[in-house]
N, C-alpha and C positions, 0 to 999 in steps of 0.2 A: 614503413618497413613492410615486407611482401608475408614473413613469417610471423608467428604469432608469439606474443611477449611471453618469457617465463621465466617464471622465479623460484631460485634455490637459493636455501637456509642453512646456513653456518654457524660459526662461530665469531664474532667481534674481535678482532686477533691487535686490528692497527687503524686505530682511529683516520676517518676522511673517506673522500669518494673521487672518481674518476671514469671519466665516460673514453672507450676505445676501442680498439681489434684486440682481440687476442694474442697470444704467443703459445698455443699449444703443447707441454712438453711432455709428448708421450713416455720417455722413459720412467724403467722403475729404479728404484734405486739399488742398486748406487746408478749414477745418471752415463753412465757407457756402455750399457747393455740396448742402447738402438743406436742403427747406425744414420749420422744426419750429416753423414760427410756428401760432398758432391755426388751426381751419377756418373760423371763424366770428368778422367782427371785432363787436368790442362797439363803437367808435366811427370813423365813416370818419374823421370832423377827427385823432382822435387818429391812425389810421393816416397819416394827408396830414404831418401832424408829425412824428411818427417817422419818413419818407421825408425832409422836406425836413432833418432832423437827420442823416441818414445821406450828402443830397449833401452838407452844408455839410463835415461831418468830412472827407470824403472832397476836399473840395477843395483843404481845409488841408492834408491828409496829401500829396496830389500837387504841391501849389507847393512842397513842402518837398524832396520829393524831386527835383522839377524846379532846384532850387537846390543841392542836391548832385549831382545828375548833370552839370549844367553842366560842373563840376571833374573828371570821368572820362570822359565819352563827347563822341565827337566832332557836332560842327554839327549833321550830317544825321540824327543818331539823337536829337537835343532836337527833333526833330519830334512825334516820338510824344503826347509830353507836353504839347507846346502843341495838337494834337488832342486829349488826352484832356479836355484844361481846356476848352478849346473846347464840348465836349460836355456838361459839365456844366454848363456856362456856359447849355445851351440850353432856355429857355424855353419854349420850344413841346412841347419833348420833356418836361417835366417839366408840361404844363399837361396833356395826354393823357394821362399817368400818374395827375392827381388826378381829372381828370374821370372816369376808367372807374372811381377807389376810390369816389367818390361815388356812380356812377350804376349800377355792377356790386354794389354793397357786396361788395366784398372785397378781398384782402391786397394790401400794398402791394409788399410779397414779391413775391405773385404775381402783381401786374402791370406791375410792373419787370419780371419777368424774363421776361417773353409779349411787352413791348412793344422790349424789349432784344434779341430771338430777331429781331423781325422785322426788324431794321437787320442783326443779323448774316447770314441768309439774303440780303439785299440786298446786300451785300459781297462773298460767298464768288459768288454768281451773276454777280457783273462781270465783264465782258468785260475788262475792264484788272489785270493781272497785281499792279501796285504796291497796287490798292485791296482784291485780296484778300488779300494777306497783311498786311493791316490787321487780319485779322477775331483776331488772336491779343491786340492791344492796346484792342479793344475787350471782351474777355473779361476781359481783366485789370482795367480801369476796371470794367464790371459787378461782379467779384467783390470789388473794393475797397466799391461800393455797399452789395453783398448782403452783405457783413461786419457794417459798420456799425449796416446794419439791425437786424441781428440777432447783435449783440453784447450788447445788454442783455438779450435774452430765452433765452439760452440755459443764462443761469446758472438762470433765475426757470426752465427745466424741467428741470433735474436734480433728480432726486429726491437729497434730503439722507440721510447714513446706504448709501450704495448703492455696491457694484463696480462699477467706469467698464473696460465693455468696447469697445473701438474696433481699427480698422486701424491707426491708430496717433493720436499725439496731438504738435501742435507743442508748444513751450515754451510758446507765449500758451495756448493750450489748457490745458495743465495748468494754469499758472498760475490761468488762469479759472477754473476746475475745484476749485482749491484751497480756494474760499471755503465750500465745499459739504457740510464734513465728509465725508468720499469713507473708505469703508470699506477700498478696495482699487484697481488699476488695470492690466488685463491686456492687451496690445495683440498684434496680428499680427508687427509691423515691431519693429526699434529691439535696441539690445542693450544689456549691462551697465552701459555708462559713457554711454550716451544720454544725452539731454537729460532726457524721460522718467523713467529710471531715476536721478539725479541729485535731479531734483525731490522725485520721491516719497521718497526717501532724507531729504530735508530735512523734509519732513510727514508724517514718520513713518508712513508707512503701507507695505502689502507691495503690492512686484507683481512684474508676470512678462511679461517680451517675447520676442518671436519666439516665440510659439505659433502661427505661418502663418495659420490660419485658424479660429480662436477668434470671431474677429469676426462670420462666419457660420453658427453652430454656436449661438449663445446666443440667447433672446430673453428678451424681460421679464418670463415667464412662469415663467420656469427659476428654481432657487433653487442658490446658492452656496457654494462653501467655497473662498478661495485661500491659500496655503500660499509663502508668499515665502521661506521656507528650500527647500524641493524643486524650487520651481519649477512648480508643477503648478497646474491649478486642476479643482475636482470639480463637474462640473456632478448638480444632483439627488441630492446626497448618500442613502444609505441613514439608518436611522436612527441602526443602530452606528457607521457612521462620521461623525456630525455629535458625537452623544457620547464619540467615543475624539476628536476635534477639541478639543472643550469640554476638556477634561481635560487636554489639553497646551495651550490657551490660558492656561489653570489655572497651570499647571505653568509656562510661562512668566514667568507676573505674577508667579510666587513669586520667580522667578529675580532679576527686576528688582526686586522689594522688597529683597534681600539684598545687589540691586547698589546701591541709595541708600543701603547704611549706608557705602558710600567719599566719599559727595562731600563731605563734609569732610578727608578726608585727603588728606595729601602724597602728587605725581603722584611717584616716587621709586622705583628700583630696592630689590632685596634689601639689594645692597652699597653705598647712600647714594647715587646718580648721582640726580639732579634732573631731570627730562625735563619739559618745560614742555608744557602739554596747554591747546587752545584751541577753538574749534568755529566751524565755518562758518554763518554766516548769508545769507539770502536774502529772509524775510517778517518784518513788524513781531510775528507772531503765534508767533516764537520766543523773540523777548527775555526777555519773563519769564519762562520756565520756564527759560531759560539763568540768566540773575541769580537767580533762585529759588534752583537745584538746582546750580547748578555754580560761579557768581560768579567764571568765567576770562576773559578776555582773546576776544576775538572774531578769530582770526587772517584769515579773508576774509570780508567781505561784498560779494555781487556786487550789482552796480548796474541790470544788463541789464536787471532786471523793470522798474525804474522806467519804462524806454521800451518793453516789449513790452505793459507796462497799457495804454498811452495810443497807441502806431501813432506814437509819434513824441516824439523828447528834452523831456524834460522843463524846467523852464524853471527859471533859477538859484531862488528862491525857494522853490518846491515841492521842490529837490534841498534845497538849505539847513534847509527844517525837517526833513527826513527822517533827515539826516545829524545835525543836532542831539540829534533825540529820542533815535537809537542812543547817543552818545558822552554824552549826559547819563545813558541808563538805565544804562551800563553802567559808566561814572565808577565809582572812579577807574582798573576797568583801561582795557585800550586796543582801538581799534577798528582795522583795517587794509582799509579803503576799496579798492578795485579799481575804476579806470575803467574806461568801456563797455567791454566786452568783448564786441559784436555782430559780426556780419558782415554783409556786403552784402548776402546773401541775407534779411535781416530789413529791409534800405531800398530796395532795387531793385526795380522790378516786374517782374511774370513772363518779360515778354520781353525783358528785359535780364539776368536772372540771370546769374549764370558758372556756368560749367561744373564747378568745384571750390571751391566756395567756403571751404574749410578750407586750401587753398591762396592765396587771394586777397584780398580787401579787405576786414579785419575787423581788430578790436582795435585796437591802438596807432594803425594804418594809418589808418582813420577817424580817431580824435582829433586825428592829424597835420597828416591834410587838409583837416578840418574847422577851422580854427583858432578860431575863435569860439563854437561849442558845445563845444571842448575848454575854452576860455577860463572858459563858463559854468559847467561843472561844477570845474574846478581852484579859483574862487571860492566857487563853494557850498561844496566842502570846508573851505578854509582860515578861510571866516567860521564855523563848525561848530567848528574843529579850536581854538578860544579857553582851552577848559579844557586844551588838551595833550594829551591823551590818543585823537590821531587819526592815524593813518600813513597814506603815499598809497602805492599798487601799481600799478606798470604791467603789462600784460598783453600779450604774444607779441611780446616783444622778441627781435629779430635780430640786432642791432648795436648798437655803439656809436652812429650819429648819431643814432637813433632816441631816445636817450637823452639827449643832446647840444641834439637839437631841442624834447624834451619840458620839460628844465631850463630853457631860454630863455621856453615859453609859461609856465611853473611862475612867473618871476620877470617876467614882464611882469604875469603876474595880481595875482602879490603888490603891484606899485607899483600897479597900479591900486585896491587895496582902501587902500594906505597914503595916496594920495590925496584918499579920501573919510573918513579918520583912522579907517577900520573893523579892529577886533581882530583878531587870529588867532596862529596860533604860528608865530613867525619863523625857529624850527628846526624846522619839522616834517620825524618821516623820509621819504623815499622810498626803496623798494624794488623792486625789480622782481620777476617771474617766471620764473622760466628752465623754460621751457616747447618751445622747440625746438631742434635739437641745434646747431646755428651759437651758438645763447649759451652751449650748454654748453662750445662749444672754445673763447670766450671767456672764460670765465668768470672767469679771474684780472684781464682788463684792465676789465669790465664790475664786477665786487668793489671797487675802485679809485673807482668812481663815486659808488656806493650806500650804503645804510643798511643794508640786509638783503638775502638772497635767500627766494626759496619758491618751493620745485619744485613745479612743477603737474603730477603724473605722469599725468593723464588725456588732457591732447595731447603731451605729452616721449613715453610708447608709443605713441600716435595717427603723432607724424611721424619718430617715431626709424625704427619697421615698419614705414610707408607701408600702415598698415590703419584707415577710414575709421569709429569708434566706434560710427556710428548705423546702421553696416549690419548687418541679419543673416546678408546672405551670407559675411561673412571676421569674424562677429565672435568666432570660433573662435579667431581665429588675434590678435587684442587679446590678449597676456600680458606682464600686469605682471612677470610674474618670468623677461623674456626677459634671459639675459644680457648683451646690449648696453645695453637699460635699467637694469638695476642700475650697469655702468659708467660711465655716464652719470651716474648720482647720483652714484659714487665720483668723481667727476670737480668735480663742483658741490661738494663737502662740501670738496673740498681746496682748492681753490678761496677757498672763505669762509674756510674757517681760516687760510692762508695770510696773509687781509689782516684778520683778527680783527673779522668781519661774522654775526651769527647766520643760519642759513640754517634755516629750516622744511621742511616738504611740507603742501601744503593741498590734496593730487589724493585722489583715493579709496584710494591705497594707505594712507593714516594711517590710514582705519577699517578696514583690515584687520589683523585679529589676527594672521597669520604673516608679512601683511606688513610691520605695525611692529617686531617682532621683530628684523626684519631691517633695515628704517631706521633702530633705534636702535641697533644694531651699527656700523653705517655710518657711524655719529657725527652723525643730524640731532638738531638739539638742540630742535626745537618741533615736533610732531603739530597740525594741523590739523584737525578732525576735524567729521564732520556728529554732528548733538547726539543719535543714538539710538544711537552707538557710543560717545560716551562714557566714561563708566562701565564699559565692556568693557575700552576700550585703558588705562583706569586703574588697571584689574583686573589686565592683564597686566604694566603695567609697572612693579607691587607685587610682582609673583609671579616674577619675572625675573631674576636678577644682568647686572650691566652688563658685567662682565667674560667671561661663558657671551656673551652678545652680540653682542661684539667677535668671538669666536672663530668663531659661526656667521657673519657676514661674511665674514671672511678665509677664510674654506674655499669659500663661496660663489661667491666673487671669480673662483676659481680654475679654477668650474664652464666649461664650452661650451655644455652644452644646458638647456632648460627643464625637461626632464622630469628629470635630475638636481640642479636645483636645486629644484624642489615636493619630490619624495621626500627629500632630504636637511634641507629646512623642518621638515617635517611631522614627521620622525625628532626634531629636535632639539628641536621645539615640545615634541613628545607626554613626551619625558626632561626639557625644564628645567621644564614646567608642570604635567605627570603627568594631563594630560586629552587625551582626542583631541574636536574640536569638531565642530560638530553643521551643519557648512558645508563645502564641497566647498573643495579648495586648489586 
């Protein structure tokens, strides 16, 4: 290489490595505020289409929201919204727009958003106070446009095969990004248990967040090496170091050949303890290599992409085959379903956001209030759920009524399917999540309700520590192996047991090798697990006695600080496993 090697330090987001070019995504988010459309259109008509495709989406998506906002904000704030329709609604504004694509020949992009500048400068220049601080909800109606737009085209310019370098990336983002074969994905922002970091976890690739400013540092031109064990990413590799790479890429595969001679064996301690092992799903484009290679049971599959594809809930029919095709491919184990688990922040518009939205109107809370799109998906499931082999999960349960109210829409949907004389299974489980800490002090009366529990340890640390997952500035301070966290689980396990209810973890601590360890000491009796850890935690929980187990819990228990419970892990990993591993605790 002609330029000289450098190295920037991250964060370990997605285990693995990968040597390639780049894919630079300058935008900030939300990711429609650059424009990466052609320079040169090839047809105005086609561009005039693609603009009147991006109002129409766009109006759909706002009467929808305008119909959920209804139910949260008060009179005077559903103003916004009947101006924002208003506007799309307008003719004349949209007639200027085709005539200058025709008669400029050019982007529709670009003349949306030159002829959208000029109303904004009209606004902010008013004499009248109300009509400039309009100019925030006309930016937002714009960027709902300029999304749209260029929603279909941003996949058609990723280069396929490439490291996706950005300031950072929402969940629709990645998602998008998904279809792309994405070599890698290293961002400025976001931390361990991100959205982000999550995803990529699921599509098996490596990445690395909170590198600050990685995002200005690389261009297209640069060639790559990221390194999702260290954390690091090498921009311009040397030659020796792309080759000492290749060799433990090497060295890697070999590893994972050795790990596919377990997937037929029993998930099963030393001393005969059965630990039920499951894997998390999220894209249709994991199934088979789970049914392939592993043929377990699906313990979550999240539902949230189905509505971050489309900007908006999907509709029972489209849920209904989606739900099908899973619990048929995976027949005869079982599926365990997880409704929305969105927040407001994914249905609000910009100038309505909350202020914390991980505090606020997300998960259950939507389904509650929404009763009829709860409705639609409770039905999608249950006509899906015919073979048996489909469980329903609730998500960021507080309380009992929450539970209470959810059983009543659960059995208004069932009469309404028994009505139309449509199938399903008349006992299907429900389970919930015990994900914040008010369920976990309930947890014996909330046991009592249920089928199952599954600790989701990725918001139970998020709201136990009051430290916010997707930041970089406190994502230091996110540890799973905080003692109040662990008693907290100790807390949920007796809990279940007490009422003879299985209880899993489907949060990121299950793919953690020191941290299952310690979860199966704890007595969780099902690993939840994303499908490239696997074969690791099946590894360990072959290598393990269940009684050594028991024992590093109960010493743990006893611990007060963090740093005494990693060092005391890590001691007791390294003596019952007789390896020290090749990942930071």
């Amino acid at each position: 290489m002609n330029r000289s090697e450098q190295i920037f330090k991250g964060i370990a987001a997605s285990k693995g490595i990968s040597i390639g070019k780049p894919f630079v995504y300058r935008a900030e988010v939300p990711s429609y505020k650059v424009d990466i459309s052609p320079a040169v259109i090839i047809s105005a008509e086609s561009e005039i289409s693609d603009y009147e495709n991006a109002v129409s989406q766009s109006v759909k998506e706002l009467k929808k929201i305008f119909e959920l906002a209804k139910e949260k904000l008060e009179e005077k704030n559903l103003q916004i919204f009947e101006a924002q329709l208003s506007f799309l609604y307008d003719e004349f504004f949209h007639s200027k727009v085709k005539d200058r694509i025709r008669s400029e020949n050019k982007q529709a992009f670009t003349v949306f958003k030159e002829e959208i500048q000029i109303l904004e400068n009209a606004v902010v220049s008013s004499n009248d106070e109300y009509i400039r601080e309009r100019v925030n909800d006309i930016e937002d109606m714009k960027n709902r446009v300029l999304r749209n737009l260029l929603k279909g085209r941003l996949v058609s310019k990723i280069t396929e095969n490439s490291i996706v370098i950005a300031r950072n990336l929402t969940p629709a983002d990645t998602i998008l990004f998904s279809n792309r074969n994405l070599l890698g994905i290293a961002t400025d922002l976001g931390g361990i248990n991100s959205h982000v970091a999550l995803i990529s976890r699921s599509l098996r690739i490596p990445a690395v967040v909170a590198m600050q400013d990685i995002s200005v540092n690389i261009t297209s031109d640069d060639f790559l090496i990221i390194d999702g064990y260290k954390g690091i990413v090498i921009k311009n590799p040397e030659n020796d170091t792309i080759e000492s790479y290749k060799k433990l890429i090497e060295k890697n595969l070999e590893f994972e050949r050795k790990l596919e001679e377990l997937e037929k064996l029993p998930s099963e301690t030393k001393d005969g303890k059965s630990v039920k092992l499951s894997t998390n799903l999220e894209f249709n484009n994991e199934v088979d290599y789970v049914v392939t290679h592993f043929g377990c049971d699906v313990g979550l599959y999240r539902t949230e992409h189905l509505f971050m594809e489309l900007g908006d809930f999907p509709s029972e029919e489209d849920q209904y085959k989606q739900y099908k095709f899973l619990a048929e491919h995976i027949y005869p184990k079982t599926v365990t379903i997880r409704t929305f688990d969105i927040g407001g922040d994914k249905i609000l518009p910009e100038s309505q956001k909350e202020l914390n939205p991980f505090l606020g109107w997300r998960g259950i809370r939507i389904c509650l209030d929404k009763k009829e799109t709860f409705l639609v998906q409770l039905r999608a499931i249950l006509r899906a759920s015919a073979g048996g082999n489909i469980k329903i999960m609730l998500p960021m349960i507080s309380g009992i009524e929450e539970i209470k109210k959810t059983f009543e829409y659960l059995e208004e949907a069932k009469q309404q399917l028994r009505q139309q004389n449509v199938r399903f299974d008349e006992n299907i489980q429900v389970g919930v999540m015990i994900e914040i800490p008010s369920a976990v002090l309930l947890a014996d009366e909330i046991a009592k309700m249920v089928d199952f529990f599954s600790i989701g340890t990725n918001d139970l640390v998020q709201y136990t520590l009051a430290v916010d997952r997707d930041s970089s500035l406190v994502c230091e301070m996110y540890e799973k192996f905080h003692p109040a966290v662990l008693r907290m689980i100790e807390m949920t396990v007796k809990a279940a047991n007490k009422n003879n209810i299985p209880v899993s973890v489907c949060g990121e601590m299950a793919s953690d090798q020191y941290a299952s360890l310690l979860l199966i000491g704890l007595g969780i009796t099902e690993l939840s697990v994303v499908s490239t850890a696997y074969l690791h935690i099946k590894r360990l929980i072959r290598l393990i006695k269940f009684e050594n187990a028991q024992k590093v819990a109960s010493k743990v228990l006893t611990m007060s600080t963090i740093n005494e419970v990693k060092d005391y892990i890590e001691d007791c990993f390294n003596k019952n496993i007789g390896e020290k591993l090749n990942v930071s605790i």
